[in-house]
TORKOL-4160 file (C-alpha; in steps of 0.2 Angstrom, whole numbers, padded with zeros to 4 digits, m for minus):
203
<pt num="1" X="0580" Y="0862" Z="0662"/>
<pt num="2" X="0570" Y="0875" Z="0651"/>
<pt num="3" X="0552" Y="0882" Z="0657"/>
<pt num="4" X="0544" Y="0871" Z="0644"/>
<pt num="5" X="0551" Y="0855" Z="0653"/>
<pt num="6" X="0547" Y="0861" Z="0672"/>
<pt num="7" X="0530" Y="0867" Z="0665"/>
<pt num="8" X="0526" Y="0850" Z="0657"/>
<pt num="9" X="0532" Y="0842" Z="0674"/>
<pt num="10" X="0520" Y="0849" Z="0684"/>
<pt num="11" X="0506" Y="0846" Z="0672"/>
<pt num="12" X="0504" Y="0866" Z="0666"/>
<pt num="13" X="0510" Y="0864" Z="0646"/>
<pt num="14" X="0505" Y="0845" Z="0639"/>
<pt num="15" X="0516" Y="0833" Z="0631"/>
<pt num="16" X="0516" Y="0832" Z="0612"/>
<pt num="17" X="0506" Y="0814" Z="0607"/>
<pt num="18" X="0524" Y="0806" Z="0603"/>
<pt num="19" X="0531" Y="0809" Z="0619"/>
<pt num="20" X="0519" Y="0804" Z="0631"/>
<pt num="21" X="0523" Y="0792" Z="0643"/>
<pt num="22" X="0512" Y="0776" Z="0645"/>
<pt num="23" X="0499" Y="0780" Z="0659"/>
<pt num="24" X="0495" Y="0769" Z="0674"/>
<pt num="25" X="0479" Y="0771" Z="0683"/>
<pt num="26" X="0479" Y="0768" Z="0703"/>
<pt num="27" X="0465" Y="0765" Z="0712"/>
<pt num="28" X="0465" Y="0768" Z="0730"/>
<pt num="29" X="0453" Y="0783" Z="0741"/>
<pt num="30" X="0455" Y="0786" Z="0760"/>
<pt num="31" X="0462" Y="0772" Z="0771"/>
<pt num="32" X="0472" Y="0766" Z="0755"/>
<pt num="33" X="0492" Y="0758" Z="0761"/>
<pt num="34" X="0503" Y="0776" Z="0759"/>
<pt num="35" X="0519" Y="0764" Z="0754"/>
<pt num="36" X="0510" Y="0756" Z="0744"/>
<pt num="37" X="0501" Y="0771" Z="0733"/>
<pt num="38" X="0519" Y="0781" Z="0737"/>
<pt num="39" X="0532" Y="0766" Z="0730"/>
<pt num="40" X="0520" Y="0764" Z="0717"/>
<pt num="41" X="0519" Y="0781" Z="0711"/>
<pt num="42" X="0539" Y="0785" Z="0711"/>
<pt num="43" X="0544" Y="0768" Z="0704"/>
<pt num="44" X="0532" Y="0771" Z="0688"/>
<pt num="45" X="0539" Y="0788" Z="0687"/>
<pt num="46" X="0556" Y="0781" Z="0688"/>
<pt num="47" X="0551" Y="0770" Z="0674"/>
<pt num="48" X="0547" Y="0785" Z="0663"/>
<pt num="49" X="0526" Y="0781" Z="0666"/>
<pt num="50" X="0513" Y="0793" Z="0669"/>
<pt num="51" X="0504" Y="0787" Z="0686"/>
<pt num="52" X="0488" Y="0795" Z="0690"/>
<pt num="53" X="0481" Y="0793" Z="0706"/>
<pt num="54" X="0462" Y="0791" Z="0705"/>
<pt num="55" X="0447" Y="0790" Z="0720"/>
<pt num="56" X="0428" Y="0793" Z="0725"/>
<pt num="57" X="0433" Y="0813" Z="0720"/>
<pt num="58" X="0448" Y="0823" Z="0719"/>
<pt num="59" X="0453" Y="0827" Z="0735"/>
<pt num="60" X="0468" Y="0824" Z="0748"/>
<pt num="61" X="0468" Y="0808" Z="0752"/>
<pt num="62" X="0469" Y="0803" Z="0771"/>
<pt num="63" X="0482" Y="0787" Z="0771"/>
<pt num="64" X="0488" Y="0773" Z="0782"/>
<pt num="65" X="0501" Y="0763" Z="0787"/>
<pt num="66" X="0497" Y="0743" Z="0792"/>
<pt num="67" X="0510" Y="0738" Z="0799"/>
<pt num="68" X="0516" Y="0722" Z="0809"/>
<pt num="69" X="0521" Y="0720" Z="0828"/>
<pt num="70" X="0527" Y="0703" Z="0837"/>
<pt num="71" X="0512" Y="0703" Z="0850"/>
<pt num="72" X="0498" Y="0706" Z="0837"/>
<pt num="73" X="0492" Y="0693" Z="0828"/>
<pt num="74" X="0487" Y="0703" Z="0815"/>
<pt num="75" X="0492" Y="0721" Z="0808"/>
<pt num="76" X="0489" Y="0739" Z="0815"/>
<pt num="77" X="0484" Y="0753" Z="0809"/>
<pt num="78" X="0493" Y="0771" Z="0810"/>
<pt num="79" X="0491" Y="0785" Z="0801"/>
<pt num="80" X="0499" Y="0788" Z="0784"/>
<pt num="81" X="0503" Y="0803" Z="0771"/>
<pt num="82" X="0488" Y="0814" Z="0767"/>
<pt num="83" X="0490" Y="0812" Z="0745"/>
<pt num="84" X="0480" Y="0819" Z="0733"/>
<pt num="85" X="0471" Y="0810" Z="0721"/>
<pt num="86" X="0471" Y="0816" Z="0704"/>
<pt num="87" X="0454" Y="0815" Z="0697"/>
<pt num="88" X="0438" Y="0807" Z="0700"/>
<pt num="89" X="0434" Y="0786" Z="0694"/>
<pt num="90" X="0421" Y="0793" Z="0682"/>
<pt num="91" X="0433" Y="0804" Z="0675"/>
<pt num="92" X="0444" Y="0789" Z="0670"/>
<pt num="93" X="0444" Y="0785" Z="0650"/>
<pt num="94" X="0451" Y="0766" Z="0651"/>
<pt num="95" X="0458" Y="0770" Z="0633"/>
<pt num="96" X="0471" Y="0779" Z="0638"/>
<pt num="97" X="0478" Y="0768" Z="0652"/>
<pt num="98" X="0488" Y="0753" Z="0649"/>
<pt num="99" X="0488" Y="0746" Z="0666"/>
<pt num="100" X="0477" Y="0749" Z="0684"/>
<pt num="101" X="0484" Y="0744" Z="0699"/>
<pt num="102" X="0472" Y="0741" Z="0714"/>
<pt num="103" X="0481" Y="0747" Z="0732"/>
<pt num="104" X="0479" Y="0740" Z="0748"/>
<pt num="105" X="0474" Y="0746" Z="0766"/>
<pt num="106" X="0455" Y="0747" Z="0770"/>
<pt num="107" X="0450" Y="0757" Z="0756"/>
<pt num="108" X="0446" Y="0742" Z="0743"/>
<pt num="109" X="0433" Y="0737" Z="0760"/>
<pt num="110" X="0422" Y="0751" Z="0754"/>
<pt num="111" X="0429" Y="0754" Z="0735"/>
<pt num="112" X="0422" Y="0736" Z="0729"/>
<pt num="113" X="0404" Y="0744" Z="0735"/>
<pt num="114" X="0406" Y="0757" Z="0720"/>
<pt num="115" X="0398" Y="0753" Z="0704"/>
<pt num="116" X="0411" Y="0766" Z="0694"/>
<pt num="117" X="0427" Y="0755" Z="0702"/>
<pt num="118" X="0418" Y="0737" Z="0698"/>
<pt num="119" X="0414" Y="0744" Z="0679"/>
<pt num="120" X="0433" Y="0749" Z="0677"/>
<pt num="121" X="0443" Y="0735" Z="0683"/>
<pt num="122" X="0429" Y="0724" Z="0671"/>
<pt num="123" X="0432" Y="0734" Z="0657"/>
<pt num="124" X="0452" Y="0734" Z="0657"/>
<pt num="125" X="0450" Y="0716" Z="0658"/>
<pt num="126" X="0438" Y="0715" Z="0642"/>
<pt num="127" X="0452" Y="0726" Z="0634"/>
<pt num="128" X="0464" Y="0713" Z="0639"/>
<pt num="129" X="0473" Y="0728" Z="0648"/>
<pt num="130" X="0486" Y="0723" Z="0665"/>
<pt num="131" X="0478" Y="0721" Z="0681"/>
<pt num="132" X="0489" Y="0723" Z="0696"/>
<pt num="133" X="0483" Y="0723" Z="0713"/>
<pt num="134" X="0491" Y="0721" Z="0729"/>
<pt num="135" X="0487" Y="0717" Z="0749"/>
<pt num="136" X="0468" Y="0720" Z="0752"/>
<pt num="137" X="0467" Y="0726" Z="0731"/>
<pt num="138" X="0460" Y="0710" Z="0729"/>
<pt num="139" X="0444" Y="0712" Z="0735"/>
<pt num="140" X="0440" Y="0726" Z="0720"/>
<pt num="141" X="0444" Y="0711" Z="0708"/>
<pt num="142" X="0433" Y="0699" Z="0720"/>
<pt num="143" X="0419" Y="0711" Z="0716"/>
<pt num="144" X="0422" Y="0712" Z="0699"/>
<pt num="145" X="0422" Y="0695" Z="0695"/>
<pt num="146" X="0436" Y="0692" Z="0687"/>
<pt num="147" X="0448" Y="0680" Z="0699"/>
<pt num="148" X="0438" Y="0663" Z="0695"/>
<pt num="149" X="0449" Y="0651" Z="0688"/>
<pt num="150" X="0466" Y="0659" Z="0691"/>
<pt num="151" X="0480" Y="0657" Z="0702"/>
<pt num="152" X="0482" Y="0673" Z="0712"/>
<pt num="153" X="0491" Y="0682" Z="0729"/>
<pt num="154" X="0484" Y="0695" Z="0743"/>
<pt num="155" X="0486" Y="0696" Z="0760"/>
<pt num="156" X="0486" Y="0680" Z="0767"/>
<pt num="157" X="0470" Y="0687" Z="0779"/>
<pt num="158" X="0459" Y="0688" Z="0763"/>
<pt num="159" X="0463" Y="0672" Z="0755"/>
<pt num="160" X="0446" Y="0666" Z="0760"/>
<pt num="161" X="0438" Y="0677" Z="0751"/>
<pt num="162" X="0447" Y="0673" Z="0736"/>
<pt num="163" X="0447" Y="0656" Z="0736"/>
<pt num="164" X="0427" Y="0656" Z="0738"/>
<pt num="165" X="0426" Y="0668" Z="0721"/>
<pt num="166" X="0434" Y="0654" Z="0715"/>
<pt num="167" X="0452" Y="0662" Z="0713"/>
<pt num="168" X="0468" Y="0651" Z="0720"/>
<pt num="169" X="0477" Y="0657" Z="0731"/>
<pt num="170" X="0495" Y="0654" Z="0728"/>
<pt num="171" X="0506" Y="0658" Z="0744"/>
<pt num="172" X="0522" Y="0669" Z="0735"/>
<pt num="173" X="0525" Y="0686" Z="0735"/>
<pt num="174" X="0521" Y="0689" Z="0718"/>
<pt num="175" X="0508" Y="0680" Z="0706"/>
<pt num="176" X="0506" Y="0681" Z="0688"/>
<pt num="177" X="0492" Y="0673" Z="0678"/>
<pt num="178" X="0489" Y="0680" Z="0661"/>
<pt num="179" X="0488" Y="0699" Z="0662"/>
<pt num="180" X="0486" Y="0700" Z="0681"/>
<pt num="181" X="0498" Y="0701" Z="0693"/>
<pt num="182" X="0495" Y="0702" Z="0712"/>
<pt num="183" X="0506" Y="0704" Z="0729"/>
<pt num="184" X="0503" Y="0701" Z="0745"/>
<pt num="185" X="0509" Y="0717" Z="0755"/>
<pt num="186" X="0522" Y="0730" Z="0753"/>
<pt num="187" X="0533" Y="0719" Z="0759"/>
<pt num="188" X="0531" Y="0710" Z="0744"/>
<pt num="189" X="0537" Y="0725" Z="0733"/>
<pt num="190" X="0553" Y="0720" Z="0727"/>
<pt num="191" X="0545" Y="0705" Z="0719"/>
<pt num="192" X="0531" Y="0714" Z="0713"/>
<pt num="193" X="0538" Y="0725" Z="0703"/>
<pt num="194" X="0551" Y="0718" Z="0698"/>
<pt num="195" X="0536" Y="0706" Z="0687"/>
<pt num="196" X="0528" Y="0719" Z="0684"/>
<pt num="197" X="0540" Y="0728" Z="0674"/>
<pt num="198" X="0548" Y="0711" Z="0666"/>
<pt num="199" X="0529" Y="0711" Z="0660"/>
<pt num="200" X="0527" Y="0727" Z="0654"/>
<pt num="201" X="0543" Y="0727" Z="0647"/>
<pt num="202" X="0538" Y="0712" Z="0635"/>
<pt num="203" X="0521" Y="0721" Z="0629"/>
């Protein structure tokens, strides 16, 4: 490997325009899943995409891990990976991304509260851009008012508010309706990706 492909790497030297790889745009902030923003980063780098990590401002996240135990009837929480987000949501240019994926864990509690997030998932949806979201992402596209009429997937804990925005809430570990596709946890992340990348695949 030359200096030019390690410094391109690690973002010093940019790409020329007919190499660059297809960008991504995840949404997540502190309190978002860490297997979630983690499998989701390496998997679209795997896949020769660009992932860029985006929240409130650039800064290392704080991340958790929900996870499930036999005498809790619902998850816990733990501590996750500290990850840094790459730049700030009103940084984003929705033109150059192909796809958003909203992450899971707590963060979407306090992310569909933020004007900038609501404006960007509806804007990738008038562009007719993919939507994915996963576990608790739901909720940003709750907000954003774009889940009426659809058949849809989250964690099973937040189907109410899913079905009362007028979404259906389809029990499967992987949904796709149009240009969204939805999980329900990162247990689900076989299925997931495997029709998110079917999907990308065939656009």
């Amino acid at each position: 490997m030359d200096i030019l492909q390690k410094a391109r790497i690690f973002g010093a030297v940019p790409y020329p325009s007919r190499l660059m790889p297809k960008k991504l745009l995840i949404i997540t902030d502190d309190s978002g899943e860490s297997l979630e923003i983690y499998y989701a980063r390496h998997r679209f780098l795997e896949a020769g995409w660009r992932p860029v990590i985006a929240a409130t401002k650039r800064k290392l996240l704080h991340g958790v891990l929900h996870d499930f135990e036999p005498d809790w009837n619902t998850y816990v929480e733990r501590p996750g990976y500290r990850i840094p987000s790459e730049l700030a949501f009103a940084q984003v240019k929705v033109a150059e991304y192909a796809a958003v994926l909203c992450i899971g864990g707590r963060a979407p509690e306090f992310l569909r509260h933020e004007p900038g997030v609501v404006r960007l998932i509806r804007e990738f949806h008038r562009r007719g851009k993919w939507i994915f979201s996963i576990c608790h992402g739901i909720q940003i596209l709750i907000a954003a008012g774009i889940v009426r009429g659809k058949k849809l997937t989250c964690y099973r804990n937040v189907r109410l508010e899913l079905e009362q925005a007028g979404g259906r809430w389809v029990d499967r570990q992987s949904v796709r309706d149009g240009r969204i596709i939805t999980s329900q946890t990162w247990e689900s992340h076989p299925e997931f990706y495997r029709d998110i990348f079917a999907a990308l695949d065939k656009s």
